[in-house]
C-alpha positions in Angstrom: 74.2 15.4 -19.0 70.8 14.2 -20.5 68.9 16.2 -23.2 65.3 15.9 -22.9 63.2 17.1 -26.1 59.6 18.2 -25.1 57.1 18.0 -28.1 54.2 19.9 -27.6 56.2 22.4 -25.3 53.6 25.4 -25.1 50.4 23.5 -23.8 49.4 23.5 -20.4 50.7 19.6 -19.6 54.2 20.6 -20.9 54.4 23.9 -19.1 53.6 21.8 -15.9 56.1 19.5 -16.8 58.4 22.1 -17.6 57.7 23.0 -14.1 58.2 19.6 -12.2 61.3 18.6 -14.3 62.9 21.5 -13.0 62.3 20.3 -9.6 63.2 16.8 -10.4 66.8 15.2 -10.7 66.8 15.8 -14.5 66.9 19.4 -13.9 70.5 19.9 -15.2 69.7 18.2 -18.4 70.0 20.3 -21.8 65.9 21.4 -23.3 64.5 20.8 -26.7 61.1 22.8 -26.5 59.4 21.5 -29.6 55.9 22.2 -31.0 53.1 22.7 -33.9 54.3 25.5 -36.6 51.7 28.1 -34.6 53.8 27.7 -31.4 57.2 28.2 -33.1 59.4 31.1 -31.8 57.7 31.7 -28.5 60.1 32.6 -25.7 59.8 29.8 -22.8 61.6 29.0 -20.2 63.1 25.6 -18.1 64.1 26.2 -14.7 66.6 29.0 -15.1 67.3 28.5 -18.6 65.5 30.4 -21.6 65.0 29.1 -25.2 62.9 29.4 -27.5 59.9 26.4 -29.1 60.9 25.1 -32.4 58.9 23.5 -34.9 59.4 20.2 -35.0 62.1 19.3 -38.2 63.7 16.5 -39.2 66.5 16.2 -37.2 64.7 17.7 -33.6 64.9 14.2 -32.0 68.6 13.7 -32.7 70.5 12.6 -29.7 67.3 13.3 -27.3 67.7 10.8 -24.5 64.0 11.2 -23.6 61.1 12.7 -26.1 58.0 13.6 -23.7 54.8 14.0 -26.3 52.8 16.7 -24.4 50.4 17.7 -27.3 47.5 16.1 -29.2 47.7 12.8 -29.8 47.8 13.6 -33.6 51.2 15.1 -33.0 52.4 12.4 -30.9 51.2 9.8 -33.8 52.9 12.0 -36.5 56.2 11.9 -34.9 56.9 9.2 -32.3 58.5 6.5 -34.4 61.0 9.5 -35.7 62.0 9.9 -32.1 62.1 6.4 -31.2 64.4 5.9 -34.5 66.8 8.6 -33.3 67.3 6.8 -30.1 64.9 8.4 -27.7 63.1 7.4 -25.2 59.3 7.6 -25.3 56.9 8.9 -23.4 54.1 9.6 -24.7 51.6 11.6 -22.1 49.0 12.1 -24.6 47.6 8.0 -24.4 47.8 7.7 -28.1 50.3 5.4 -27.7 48.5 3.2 -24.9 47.3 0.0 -27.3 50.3 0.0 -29.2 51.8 -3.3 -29.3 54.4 -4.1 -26.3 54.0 -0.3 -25.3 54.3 -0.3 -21.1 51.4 1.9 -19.3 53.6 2.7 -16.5 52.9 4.5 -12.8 56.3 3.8 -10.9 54.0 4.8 -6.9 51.9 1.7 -8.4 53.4 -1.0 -11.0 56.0 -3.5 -11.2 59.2 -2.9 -9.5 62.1 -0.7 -11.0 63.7 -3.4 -12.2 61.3 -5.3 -13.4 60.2 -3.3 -16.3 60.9 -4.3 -19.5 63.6 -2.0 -21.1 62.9 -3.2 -24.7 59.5 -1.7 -24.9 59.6 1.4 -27.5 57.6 3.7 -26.0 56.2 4.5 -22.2 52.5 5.9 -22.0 52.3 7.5 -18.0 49.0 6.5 -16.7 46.3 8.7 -17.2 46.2 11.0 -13.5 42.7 9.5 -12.7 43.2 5.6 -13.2 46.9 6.7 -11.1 44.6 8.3 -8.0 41.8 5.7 -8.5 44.6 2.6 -8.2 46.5 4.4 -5.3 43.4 4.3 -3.1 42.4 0.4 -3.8 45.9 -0.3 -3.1 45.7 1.5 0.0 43.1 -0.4 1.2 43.6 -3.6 0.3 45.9 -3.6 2.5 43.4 -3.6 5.7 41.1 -5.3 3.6 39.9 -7.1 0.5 37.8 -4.8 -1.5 34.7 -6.5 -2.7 33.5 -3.7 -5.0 34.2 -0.3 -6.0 32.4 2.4 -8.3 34.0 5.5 -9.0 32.5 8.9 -10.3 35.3 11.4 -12.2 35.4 14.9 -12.5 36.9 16.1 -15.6 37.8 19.6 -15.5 38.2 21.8 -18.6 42.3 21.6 -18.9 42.2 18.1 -19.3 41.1 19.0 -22.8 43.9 21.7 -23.0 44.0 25.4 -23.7 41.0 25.9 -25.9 38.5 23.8 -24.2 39.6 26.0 -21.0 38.9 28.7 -22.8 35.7 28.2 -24.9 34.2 27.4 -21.0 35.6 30.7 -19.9 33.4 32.4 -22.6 30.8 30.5 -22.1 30.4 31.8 -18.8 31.2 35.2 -19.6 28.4 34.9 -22.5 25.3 33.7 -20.2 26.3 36.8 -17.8 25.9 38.8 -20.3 22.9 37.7 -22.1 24.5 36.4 -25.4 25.0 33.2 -27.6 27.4 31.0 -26.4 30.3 29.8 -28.2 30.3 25.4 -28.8 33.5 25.0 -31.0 34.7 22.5 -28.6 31.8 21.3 -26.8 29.0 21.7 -28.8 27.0 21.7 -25.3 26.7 24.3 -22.9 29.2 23.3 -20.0 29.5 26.7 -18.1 26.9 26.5 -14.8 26.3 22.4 -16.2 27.5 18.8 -15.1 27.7 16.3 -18.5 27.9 13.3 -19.3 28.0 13.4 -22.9 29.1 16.2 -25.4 27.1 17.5 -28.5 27.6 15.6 -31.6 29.9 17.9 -33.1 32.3 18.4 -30.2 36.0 17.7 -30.4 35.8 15.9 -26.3 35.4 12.9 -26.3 34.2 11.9 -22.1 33.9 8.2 -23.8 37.1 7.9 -25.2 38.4 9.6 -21.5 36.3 6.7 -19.2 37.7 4.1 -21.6 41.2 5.3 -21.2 41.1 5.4 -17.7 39.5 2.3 -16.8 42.5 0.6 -19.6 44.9 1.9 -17.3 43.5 1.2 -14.1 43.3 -2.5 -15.7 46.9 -2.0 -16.6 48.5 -1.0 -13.1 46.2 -3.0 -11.5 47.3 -6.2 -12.8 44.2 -8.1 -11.3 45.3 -7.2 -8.2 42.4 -4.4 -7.8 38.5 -5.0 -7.9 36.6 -4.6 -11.2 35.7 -1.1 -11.0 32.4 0.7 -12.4 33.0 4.2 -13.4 31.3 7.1 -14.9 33.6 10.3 -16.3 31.4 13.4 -16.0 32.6 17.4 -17.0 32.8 19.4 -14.1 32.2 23.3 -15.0 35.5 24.0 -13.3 39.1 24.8 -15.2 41.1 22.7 -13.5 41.6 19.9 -10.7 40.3 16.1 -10.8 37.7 15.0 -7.7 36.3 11.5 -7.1 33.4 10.4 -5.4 34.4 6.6 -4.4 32.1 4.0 -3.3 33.7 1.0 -1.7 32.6 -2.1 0.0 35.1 -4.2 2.0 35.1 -8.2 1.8 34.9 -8.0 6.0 34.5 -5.0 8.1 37.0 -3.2 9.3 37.5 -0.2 12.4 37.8 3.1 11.2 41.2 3.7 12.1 42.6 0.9 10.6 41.3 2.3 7.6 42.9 5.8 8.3 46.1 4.0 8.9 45.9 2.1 6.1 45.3 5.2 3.5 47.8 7.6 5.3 51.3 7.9 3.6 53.4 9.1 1.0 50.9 10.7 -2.0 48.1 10.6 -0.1 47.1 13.7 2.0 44.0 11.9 4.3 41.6 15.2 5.4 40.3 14.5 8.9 38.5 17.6 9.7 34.9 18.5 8.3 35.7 22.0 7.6 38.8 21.0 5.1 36.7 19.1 2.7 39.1 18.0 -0.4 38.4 20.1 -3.9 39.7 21.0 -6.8 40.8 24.2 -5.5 42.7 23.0 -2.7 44.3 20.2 -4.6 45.9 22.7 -7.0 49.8 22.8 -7.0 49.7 20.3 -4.4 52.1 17.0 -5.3 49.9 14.5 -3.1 45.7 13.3 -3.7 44.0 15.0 -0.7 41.0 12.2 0.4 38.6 12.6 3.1 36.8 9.1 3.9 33.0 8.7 5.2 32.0 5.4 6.7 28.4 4.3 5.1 26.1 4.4 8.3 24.6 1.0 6.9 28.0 -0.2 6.8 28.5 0.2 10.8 28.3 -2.4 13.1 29.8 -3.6 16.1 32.7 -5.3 13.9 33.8 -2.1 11.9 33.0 -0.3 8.4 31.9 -2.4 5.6 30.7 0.3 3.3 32.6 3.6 2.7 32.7 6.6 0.5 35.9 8.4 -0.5 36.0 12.3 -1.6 39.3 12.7 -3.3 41.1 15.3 -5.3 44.1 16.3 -7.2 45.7 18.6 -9.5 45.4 16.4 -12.7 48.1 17.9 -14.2 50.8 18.4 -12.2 50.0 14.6 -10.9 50.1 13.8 -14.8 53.9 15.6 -14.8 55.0 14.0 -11.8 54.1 10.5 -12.5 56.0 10.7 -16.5 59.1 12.4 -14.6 58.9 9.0 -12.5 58.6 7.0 -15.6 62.0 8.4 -16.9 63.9 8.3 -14.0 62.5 4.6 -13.8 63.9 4.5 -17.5 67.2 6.2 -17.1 69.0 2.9 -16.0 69.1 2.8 -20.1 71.1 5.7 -20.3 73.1 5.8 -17.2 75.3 8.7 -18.8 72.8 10.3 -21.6 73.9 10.4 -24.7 75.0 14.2 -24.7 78.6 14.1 -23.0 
């Protein structure tokens, strides 16, 4: 029996992982739903078993075989190294952890083997969903062909900036219907009914910080294996669900359906049909990157497709859930009992 403590328990990247652990083989393990003071006493709930969020004391990390860091990454900062002291495996799903020293970025569908990864390092950042669904799809078709260059345009929806930037965009829209000012605590830009690329001065989301982050860790799984890769993060006016417009040009060209072959497979969901165009709607609450693919017309010639363009998307934070479950099962080979017998 594992106990897994969940620190930042009541946002909306620990209730999905509330959700997938309960689906996962650590299911059976005993819950530690941890959180700021604010959250404290709320009635939550893991698979079939209801507890209550605790404020996170001295002793919460104590004999937690896994600590997942949900929350900001000013919590995770504040309170890693007393959960790696208590024994705990990290995993920090925030990022703050990702330049630490000897810290492993970590995507088990796309880095090193199982058994290869290094078991001394103190903490585990899960790749950011975006670099994981970017990195999937070069690795996919590298395999029919070298891929000479790729650029990649991300959709950030609201919840990747959690609750309250969700819901400063939800009355933001509500405000322009009705003709008065619009709140910008988070923004301090108007994103209902707009595509940015940069916030206001004073805002609190930082689409830099999120481009640099996800090109680290596409740099990370990657390994050099993957093309240099120019991308742009833009806001989406939408609540929730990453898409992707992908440009990508092939070292030689290659036919079509060796390229459908070669993306089809487990986590990918390849959209053949016109009328099923991938989107953030579709994508959400599924567990696999839905992709259509569009050959450049440039890129056609009697030898195959040179040039194509990818339309992806997935639910960012059920993908982001799924892939830091991974990490810990990838992990558990340290604990092969737990340490709650």
């Amino acid at each position: 029996m594992f106990k897994i403590a969940i620190a930042g328990a009541s946002t909306l990247l620990g209730r999905e992982l509330k959700d997938v652990l309960s689906e996962s083989p650590l299911a059976a393990a005993n819950f530690a739903l941890l959180d700021e003071e604010q959250a404290q006493g709320q009635l939550d709930q893991v698979g079939d078993e209801v507890t209550f969020i605790q404020a996170i004391s001295a002793d919460a990390f104590d004999r937690a075989d896994f600590t997942f860091f949900c929350g900001t990454e000013k919590l995770t900062l504040s309170h890693w190294r007393r959960a790696q002291q208590a024994g705990s495996t990290v995993l920090d799903l925030s990022g703050a952890l990702d330049r630490e020293t000897g810290v492993l970025i970590h995507a088990p569908w796309l880095g090193p083997d199982a058994a290869s990864v290094d078991l001394l390092t103190p903490a585990v950042v899960p790749a950011h969903p975006a670099a994981i669904a970017i990195g999937l799809l070069m690795e996919r078709l590298q395999k029919a062909a070298p891929v000479r260059f790729a650029a990649a345009t991300v959709l950030e929806p609201a919840s990747e900036f959690g609750r309250a930037a969700m819901d400063e965009l939800h009355q933001q829209t509500v405000s322009l219907l009705s003709f008065q000012s619009l709140p910008r605590a988070i923004y301090d830009a108007q994103v209902a009914y707009n595509l940015l690329s940069a916030m206001g001065e004073a805002s609190t989301v930082d689409l830099a910080s999120a481009e640099a982050r996800i090109r680290r860790h596409y740099e990370a799984l990657g390994g050099g294996r993957w093309p240099a890769l120019a991308l742009q993060v833009v806001h989406a006016p939408v609540f929730h669900g990453h898409t992707f417009s992908i440009a990508v040009e092939l070292e030689r060209p290659v036919q079509l359906v060796d390229l459908e072959e070669a993306l089809s497979g487990e986590h990918v969901d390849l959209v053949l049909e016109d009328t099923d165009s991938p989107s953030n709607l579709a994508a959400t609450g599924q567990n696999d990157l839905l992709v259509r693919l569009r050959s450049e017309p440039a890129g056609r010639h009697s030898g195959g497709v040179g040039r194509l363009w990818l339309w992806a998307a997935s639910d960012n934070l059920r993908l982001n859930a799924q892939n830091a479950v991974a990490c810990a099962l990838d992990m558990r080979r340290l604990r092969p009992k737990g340490t709650v017998q």
